[in-house]
N, CA, C and O atoms as a Tripos MOL2 file, in Angstrom:
@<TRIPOS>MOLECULE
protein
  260   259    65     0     0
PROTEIN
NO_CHARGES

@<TRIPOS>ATOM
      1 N           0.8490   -1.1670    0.0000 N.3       1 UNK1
      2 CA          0.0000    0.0000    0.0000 C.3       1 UNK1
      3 C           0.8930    1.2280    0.0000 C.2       1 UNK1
      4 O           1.8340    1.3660    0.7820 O.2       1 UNK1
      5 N           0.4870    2.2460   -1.0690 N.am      2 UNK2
      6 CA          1.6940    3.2990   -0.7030 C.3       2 UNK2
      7 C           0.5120    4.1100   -0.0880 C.2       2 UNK2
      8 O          -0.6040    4.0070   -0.5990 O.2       2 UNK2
      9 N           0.6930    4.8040    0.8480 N.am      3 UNK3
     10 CA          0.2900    5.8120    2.0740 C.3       3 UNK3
     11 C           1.1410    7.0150    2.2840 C.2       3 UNK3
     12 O           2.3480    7.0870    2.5150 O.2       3 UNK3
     13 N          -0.1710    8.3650    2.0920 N.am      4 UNK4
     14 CA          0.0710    9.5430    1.9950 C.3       4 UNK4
     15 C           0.2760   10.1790    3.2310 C.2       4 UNK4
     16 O          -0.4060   11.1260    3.6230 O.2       4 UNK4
     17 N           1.4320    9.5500    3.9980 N.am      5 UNK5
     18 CA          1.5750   10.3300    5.6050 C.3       5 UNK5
     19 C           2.6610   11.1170    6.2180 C.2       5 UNK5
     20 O           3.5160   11.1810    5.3350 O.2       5 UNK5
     21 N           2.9510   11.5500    6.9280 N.am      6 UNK6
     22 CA          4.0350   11.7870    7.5780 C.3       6 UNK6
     23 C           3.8500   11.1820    9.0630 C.2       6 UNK6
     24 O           4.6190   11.5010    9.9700 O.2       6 UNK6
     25 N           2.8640   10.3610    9.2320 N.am      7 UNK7
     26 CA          3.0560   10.2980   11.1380 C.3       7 UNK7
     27 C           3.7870    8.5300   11.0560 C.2       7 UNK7
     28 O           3.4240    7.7170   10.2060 O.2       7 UNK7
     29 N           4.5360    8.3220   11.8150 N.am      8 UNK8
     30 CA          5.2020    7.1100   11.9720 C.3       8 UNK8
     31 C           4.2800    6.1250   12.3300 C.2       8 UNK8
     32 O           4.2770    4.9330   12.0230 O.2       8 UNK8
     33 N           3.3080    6.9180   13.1820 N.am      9 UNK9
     34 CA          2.3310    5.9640   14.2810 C.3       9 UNK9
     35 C           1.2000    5.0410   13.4530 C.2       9 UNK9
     36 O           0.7700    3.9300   13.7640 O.2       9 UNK9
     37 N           0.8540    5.8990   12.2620 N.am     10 UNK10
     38 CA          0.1920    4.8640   10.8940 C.3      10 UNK10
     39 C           0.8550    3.9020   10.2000 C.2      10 UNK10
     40 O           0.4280    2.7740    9.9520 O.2      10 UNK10
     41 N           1.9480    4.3800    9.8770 N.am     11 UNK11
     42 CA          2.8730    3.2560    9.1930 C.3      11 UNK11
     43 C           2.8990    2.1790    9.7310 C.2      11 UNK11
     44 O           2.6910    1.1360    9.1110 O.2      11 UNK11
     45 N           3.2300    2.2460   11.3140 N.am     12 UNK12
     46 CA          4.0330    1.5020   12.2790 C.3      12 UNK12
     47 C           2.3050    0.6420   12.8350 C.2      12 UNK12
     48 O           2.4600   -0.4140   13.4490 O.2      12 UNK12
     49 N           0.9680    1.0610   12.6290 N.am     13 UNK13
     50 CA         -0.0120    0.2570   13.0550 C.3      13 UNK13
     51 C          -0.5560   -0.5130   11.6660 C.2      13 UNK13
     52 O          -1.3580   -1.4370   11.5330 O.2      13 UNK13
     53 N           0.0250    0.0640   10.9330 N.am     14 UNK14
     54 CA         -0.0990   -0.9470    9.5190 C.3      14 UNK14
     55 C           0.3040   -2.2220    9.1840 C.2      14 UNK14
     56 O          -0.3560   -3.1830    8.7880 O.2      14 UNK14
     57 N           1.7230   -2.0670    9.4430 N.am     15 UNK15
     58 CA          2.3790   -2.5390    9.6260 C.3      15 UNK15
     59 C           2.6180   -3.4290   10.5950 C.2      15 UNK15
     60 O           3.4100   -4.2750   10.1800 O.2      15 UNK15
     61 N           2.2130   -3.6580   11.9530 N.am     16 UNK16
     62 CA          1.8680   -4.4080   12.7500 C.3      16 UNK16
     63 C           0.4970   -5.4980   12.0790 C.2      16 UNK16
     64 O           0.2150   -6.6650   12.3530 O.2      16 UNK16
     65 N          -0.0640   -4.6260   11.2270 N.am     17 UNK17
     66 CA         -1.5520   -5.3090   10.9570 C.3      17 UNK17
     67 C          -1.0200   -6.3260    9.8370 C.2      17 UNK17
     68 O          -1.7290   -7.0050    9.0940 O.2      17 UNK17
     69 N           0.2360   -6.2910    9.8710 N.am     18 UNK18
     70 CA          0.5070   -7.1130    8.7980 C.3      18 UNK18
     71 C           0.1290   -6.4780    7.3980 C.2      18 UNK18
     72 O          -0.4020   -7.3520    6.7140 O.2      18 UNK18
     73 N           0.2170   -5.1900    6.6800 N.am     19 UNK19
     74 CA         -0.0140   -4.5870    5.5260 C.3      19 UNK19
     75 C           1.5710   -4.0100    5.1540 C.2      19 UNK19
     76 O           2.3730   -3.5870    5.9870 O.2      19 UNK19
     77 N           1.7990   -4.1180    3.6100 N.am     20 UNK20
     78 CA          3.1380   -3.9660    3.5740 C.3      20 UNK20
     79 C           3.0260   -2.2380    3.2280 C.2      20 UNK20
     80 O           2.0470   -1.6880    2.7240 O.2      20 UNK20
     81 N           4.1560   -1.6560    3.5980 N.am     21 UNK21
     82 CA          3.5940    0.0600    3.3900 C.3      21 UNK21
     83 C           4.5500    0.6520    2.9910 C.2      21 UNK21
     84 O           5.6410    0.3350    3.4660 O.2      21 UNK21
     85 N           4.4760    1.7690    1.9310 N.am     22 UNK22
     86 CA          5.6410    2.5250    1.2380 C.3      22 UNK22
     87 C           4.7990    4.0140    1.6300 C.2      22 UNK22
     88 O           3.7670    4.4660    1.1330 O.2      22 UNK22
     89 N           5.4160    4.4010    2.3950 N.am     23 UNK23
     90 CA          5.1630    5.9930    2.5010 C.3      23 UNK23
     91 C           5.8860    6.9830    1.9530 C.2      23 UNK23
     92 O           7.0700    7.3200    1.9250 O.2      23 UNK23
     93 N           4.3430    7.5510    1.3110 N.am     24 UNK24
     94 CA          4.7110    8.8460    0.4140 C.3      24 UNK24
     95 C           4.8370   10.1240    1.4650 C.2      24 UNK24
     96 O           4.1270   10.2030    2.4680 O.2      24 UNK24
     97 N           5.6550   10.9350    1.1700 N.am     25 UNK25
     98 CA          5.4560   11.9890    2.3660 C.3      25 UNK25
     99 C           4.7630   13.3410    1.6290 C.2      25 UNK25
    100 O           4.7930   13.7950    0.4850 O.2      25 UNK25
    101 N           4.0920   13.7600    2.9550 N.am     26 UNK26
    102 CA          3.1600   14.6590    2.0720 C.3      26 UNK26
    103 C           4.2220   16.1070    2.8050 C.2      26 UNK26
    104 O           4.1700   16.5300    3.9600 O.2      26 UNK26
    105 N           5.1510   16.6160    1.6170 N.am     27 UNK27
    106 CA          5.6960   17.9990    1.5480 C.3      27 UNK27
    107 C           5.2120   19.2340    1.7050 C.2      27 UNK27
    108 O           4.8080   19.8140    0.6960 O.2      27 UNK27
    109 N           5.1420   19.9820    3.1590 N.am     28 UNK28
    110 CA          4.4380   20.8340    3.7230 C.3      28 UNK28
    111 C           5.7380   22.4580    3.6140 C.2      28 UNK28
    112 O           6.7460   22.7440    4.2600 O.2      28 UNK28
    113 N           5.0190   23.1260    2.4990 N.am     29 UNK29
    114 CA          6.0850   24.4140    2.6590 C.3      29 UNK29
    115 C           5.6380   25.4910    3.7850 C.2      29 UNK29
    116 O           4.5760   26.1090    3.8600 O.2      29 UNK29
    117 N           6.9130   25.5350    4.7480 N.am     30 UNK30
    118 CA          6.9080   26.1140    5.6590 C.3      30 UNK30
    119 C           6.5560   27.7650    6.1000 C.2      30 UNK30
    120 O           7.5160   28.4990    5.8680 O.2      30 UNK30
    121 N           5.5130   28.3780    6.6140 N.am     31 UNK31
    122 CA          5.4060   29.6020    6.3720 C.3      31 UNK31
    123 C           5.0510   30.3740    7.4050 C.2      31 UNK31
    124 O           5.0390   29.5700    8.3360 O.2      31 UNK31
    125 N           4.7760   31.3390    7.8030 N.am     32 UNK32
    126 CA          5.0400   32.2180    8.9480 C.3      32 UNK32
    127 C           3.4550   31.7420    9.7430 C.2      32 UNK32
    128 O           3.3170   31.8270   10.9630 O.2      32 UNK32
    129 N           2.5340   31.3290    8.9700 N.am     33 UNK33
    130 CA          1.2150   31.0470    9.5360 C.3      33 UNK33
    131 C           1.0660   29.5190   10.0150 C.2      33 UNK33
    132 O           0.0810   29.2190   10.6890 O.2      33 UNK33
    133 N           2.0060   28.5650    9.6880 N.am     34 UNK34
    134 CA          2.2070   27.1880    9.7340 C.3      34 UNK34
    135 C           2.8400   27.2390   10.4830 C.2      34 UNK34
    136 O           2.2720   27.0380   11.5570 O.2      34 UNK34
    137 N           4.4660   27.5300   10.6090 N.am     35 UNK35
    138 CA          6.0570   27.0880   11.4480 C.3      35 UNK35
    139 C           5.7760   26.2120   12.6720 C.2      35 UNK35
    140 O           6.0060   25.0600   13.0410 O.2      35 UNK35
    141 N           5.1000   27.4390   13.1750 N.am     36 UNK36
    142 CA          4.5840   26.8400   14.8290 C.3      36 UNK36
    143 C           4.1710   25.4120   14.9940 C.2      36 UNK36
    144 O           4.7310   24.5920   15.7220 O.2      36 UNK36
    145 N           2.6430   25.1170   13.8810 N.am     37 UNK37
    146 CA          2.1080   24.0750   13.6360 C.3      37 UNK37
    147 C           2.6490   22.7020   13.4040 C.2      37 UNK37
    148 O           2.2050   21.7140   13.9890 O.2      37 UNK37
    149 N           3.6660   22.6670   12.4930 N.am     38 UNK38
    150 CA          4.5200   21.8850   11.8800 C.3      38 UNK38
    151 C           5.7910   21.4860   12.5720 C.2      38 UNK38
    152 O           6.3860   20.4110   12.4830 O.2      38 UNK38
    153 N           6.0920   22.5250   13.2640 N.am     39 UNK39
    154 CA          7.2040   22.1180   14.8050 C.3      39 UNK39
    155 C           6.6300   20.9310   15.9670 C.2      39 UNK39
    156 O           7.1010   19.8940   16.4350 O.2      39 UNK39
    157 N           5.4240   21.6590   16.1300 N.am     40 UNK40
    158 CA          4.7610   20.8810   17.1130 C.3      40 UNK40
    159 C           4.6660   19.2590   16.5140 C.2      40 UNK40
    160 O           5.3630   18.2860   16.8020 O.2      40 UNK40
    161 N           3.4950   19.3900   15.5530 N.am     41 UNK41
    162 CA          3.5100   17.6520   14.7040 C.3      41 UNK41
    163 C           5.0050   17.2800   14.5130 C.2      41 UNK41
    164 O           4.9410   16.4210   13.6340 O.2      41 UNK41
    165 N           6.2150   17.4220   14.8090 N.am     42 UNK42
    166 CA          7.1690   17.2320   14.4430 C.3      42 UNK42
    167 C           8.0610   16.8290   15.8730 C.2      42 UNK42
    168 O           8.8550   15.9140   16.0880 O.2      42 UNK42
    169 N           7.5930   17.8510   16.6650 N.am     43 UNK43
    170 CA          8.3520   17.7440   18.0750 C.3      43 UNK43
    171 C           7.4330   16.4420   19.2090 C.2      43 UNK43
    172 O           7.9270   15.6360   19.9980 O.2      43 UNK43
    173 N           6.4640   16.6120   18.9710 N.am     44 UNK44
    174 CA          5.2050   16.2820   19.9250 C.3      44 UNK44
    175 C           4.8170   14.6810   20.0030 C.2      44 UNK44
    176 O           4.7030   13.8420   20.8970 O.2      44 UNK44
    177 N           4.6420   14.7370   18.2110 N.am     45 UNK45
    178 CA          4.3730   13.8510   17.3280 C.3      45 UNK45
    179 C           5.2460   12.8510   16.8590 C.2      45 UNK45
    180 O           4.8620   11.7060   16.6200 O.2      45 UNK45
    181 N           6.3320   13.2150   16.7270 N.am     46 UNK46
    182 CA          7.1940   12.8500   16.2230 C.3      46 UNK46
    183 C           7.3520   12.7070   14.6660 C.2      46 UNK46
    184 O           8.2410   12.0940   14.0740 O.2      46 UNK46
    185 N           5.8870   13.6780   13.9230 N.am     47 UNK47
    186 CA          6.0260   13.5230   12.5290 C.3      47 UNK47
    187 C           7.0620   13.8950   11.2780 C.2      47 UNK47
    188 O           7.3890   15.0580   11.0440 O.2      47 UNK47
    189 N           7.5200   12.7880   10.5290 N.am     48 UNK48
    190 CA          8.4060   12.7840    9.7000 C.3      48 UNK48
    191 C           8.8050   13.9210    8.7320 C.2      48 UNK48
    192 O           8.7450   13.7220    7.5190 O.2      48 UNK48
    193 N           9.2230   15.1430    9.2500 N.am     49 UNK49
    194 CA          8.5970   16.4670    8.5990 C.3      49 UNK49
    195 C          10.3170   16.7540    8.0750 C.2      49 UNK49
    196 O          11.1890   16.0040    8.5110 O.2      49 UNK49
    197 N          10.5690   17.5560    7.4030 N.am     50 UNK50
    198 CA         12.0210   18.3150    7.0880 C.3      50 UNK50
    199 C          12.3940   19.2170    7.7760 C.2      50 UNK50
    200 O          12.3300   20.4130    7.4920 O.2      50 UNK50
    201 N          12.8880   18.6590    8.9070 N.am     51 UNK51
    202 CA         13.3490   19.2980    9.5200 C.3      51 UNK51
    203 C          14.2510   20.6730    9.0620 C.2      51 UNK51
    204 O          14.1370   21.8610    9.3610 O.2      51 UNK51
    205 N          14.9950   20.0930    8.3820 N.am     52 UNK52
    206 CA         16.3250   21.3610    7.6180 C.3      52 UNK52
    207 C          15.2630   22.3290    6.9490 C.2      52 UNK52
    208 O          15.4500   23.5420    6.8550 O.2      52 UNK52
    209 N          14.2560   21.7480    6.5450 N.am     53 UNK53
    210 CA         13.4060   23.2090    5.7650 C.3      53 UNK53
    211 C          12.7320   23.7910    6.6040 C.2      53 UNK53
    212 O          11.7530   24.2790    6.0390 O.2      53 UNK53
    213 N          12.7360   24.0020    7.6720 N.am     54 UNK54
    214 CA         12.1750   24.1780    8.6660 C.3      54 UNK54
    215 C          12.6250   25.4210    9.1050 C.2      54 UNK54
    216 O          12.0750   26.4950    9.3520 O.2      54 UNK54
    217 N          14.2340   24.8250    9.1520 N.am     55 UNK55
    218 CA         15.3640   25.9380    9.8360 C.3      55 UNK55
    219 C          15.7580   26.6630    8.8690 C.2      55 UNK55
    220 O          16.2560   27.7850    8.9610 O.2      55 UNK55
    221 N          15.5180   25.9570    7.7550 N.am     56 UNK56
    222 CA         16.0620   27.4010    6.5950 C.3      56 UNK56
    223 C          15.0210   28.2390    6.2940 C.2      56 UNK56
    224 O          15.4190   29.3860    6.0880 O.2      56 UNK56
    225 N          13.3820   28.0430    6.1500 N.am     57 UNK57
    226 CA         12.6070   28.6670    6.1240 C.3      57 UNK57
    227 C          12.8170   30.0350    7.1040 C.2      57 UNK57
    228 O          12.9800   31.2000    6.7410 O.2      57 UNK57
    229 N          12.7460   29.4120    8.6390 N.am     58 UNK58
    230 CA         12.6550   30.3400    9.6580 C.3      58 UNK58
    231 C          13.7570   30.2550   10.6800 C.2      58 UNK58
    232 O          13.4050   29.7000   11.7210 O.2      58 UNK58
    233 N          14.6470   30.5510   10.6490 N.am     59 UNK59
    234 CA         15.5710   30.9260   11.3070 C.3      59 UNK59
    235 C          15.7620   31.1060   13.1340 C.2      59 UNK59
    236 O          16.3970   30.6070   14.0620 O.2      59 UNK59
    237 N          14.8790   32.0270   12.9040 N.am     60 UNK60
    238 CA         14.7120   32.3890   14.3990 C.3      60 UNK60
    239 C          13.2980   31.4490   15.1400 C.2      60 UNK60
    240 O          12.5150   31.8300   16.0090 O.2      60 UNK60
    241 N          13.3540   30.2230   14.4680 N.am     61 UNK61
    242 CA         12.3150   29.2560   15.1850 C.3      61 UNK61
    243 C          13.4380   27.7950   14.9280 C.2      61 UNK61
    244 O          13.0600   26.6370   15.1080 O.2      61 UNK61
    245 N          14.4490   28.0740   14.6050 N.am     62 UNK62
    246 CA         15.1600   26.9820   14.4750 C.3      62 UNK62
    247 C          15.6100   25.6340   16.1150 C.2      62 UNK62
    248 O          15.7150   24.4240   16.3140 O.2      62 UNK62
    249 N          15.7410   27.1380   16.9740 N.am     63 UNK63
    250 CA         15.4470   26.6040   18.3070 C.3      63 UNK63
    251 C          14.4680   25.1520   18.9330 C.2      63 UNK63
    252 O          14.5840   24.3630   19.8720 O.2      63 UNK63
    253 N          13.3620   25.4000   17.6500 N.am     64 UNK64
    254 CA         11.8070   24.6780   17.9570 C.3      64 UNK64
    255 C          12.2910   22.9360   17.4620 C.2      64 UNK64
    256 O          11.9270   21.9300   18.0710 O.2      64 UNK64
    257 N          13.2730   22.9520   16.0940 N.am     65 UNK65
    258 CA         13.0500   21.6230   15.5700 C.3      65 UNK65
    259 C          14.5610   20.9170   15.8380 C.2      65 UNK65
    260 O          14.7630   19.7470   15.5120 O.2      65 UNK65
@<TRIPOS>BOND
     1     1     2 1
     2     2     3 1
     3     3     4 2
     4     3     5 am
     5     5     6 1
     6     6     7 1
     7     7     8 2
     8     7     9 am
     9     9    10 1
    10    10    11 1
    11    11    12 2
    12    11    13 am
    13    13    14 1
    14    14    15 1
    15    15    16 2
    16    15    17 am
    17    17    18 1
    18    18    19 1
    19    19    20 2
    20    19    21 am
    21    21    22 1
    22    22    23 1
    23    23    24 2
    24    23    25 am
    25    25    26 1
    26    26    27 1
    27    27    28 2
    28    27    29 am
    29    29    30 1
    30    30    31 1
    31    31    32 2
    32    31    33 am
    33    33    34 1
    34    34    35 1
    35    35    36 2
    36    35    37 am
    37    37    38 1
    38    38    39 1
    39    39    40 2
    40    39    41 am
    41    41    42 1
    42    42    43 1
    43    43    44 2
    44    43    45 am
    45    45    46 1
    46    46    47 1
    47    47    48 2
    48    47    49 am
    49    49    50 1
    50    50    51 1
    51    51    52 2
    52    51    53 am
    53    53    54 1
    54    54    55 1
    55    55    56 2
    56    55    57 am
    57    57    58 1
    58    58    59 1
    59    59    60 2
    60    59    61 am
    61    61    62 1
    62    62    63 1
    63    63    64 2
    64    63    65 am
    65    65    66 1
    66    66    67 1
    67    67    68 2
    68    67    69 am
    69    69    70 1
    70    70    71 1
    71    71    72 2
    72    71    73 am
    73    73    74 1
    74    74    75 1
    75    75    76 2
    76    75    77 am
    77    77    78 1
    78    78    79 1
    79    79    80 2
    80    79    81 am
    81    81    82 1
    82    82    83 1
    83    83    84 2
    84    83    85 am
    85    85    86 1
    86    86    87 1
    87    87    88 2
    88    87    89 am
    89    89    90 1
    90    90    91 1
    91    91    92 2
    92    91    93 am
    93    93    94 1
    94    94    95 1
    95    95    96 2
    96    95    97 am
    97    97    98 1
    98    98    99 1
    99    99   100 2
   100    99   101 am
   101   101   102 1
   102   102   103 1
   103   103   104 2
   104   103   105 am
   105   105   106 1
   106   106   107 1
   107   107   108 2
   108   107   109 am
   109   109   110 1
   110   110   111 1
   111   111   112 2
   112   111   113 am
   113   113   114 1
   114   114   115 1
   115   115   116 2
   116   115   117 am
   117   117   118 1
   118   118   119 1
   119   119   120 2
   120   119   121 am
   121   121   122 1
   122   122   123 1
   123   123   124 2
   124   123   125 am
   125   125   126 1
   126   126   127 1
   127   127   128 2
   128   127   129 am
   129   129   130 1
   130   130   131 1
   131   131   132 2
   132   131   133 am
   133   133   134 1
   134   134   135 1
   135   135   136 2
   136   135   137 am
   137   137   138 1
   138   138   139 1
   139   139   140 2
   140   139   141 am
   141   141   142 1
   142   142   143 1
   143   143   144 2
   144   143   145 am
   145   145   146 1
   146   146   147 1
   147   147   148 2
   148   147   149 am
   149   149   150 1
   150   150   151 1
   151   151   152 2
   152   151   153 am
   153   153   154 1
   154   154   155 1
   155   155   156 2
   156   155   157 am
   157   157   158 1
   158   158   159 1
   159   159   160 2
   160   159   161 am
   161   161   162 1
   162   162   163 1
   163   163   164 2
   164   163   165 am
   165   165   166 1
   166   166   167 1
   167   167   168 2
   168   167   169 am
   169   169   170 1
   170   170   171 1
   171   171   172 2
   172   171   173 am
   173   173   174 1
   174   174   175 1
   175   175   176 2
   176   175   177 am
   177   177   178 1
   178   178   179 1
   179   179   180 2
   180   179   181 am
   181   181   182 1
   182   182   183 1
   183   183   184 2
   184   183   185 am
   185   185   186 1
   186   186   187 1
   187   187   188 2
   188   187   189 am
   189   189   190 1
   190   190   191 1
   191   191   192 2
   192   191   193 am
   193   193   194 1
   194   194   195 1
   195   195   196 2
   196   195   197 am
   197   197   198 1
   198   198   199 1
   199   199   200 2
   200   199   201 am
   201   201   202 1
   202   202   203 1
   203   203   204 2
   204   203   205 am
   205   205   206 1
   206   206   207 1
   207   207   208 2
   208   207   209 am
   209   209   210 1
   210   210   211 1
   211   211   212 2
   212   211   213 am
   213   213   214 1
   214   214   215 1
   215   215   216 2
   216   215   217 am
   217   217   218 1
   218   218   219 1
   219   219   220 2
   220   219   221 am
   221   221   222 1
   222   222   223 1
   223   223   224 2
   224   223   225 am
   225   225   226 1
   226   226   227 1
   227   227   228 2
   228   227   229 am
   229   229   230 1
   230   230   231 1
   231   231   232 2
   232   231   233 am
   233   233   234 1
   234   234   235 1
   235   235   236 2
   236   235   237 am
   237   237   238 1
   238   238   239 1
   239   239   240 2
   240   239   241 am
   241   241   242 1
   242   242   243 1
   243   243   244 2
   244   243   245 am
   245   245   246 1
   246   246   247 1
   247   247   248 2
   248   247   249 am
   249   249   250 1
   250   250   251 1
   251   251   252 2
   252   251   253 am
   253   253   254 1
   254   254   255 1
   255   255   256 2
   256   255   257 am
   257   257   258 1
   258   258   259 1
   259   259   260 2
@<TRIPOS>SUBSTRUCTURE
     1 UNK1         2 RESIDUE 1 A UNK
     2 UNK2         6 RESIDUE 1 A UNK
     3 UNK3        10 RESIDUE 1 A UNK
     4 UNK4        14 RESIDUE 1 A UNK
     5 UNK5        18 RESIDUE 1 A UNK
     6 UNK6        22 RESIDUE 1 A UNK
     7 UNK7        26 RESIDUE 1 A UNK
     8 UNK8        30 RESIDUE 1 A UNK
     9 UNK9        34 RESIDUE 1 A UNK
    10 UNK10       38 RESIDUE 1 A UNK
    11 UNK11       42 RESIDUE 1 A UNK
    12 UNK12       46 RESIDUE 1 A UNK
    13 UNK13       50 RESIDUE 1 A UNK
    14 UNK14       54 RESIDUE 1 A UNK
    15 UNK15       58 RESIDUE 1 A UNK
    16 UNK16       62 RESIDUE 1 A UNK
    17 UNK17       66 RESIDUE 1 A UNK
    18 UNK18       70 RESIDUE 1 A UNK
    19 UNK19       74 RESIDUE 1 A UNK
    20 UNK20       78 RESIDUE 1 A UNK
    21 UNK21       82 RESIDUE 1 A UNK
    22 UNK22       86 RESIDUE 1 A UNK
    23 UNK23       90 RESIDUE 1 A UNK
    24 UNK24       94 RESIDUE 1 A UNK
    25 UNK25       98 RESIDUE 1 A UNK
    26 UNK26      102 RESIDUE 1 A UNK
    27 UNK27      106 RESIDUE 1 A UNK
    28 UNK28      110 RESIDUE 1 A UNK
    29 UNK29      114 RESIDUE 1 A UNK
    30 UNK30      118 RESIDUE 1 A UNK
    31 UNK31      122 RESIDUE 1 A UNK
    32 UNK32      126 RESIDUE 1 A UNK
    33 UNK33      130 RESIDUE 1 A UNK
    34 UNK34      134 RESIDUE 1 A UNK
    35 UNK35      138 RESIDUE 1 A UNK
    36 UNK36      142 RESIDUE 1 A UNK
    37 UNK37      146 RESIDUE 1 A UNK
    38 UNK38      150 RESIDUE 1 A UNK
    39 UNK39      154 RESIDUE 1 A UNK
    40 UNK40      158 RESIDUE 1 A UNK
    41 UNK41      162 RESIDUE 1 A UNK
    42 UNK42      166 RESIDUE 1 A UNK
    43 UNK43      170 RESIDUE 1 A UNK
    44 UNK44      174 RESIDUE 1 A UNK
    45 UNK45      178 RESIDUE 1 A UNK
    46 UNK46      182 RESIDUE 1 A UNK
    47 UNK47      186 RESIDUE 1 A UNK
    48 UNK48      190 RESIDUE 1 A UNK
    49 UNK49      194 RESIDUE 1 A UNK
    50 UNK50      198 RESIDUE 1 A UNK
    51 UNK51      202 RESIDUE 1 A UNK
    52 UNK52      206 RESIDUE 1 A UNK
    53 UNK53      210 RESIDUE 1 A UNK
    54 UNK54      214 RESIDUE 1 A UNK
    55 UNK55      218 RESIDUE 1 A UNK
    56 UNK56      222 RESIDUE 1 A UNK
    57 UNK57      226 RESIDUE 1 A UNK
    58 UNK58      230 RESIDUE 1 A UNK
    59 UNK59      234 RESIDUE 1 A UNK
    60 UNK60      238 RESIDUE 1 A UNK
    61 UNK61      242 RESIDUE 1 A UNK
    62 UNK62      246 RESIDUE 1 A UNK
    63 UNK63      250 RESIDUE 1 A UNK
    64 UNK64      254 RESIDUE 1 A UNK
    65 UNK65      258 RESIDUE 1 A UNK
């Protein structure tokens, strides 16, 4: 099954279910109304996000990822 995710926690219950899984990652461009958002699913979550675009986007939130 290829699967449109970034959270590990789907893959990883799929995958337990015995389903074989190729994850597509869904590419989120980083922006002054998002950053926050996308740190959190990233920090919290642990979602599979780009980190490095993160920090090059925003600089002074680099602290966050």
């Amino acid at each position: 099954m290829r699967l449109l995710t970034n959270s590990p926690k789907k893959i990883q219950a799929l995958t337990a279910a015995g389903i074989r899984v190729e994850r597509v990652p869904l590419e989120i461009t980083p922006t002054s109304d998002n950053i926050r958002y996308l740190q959190t699913k990233s920090l919290r979550m642990g979602h599979l996000l780009n980190a490095q675009a993160l920090k090059q986007t925003y600089p002074e939130h680099s602290t966050l990822v």
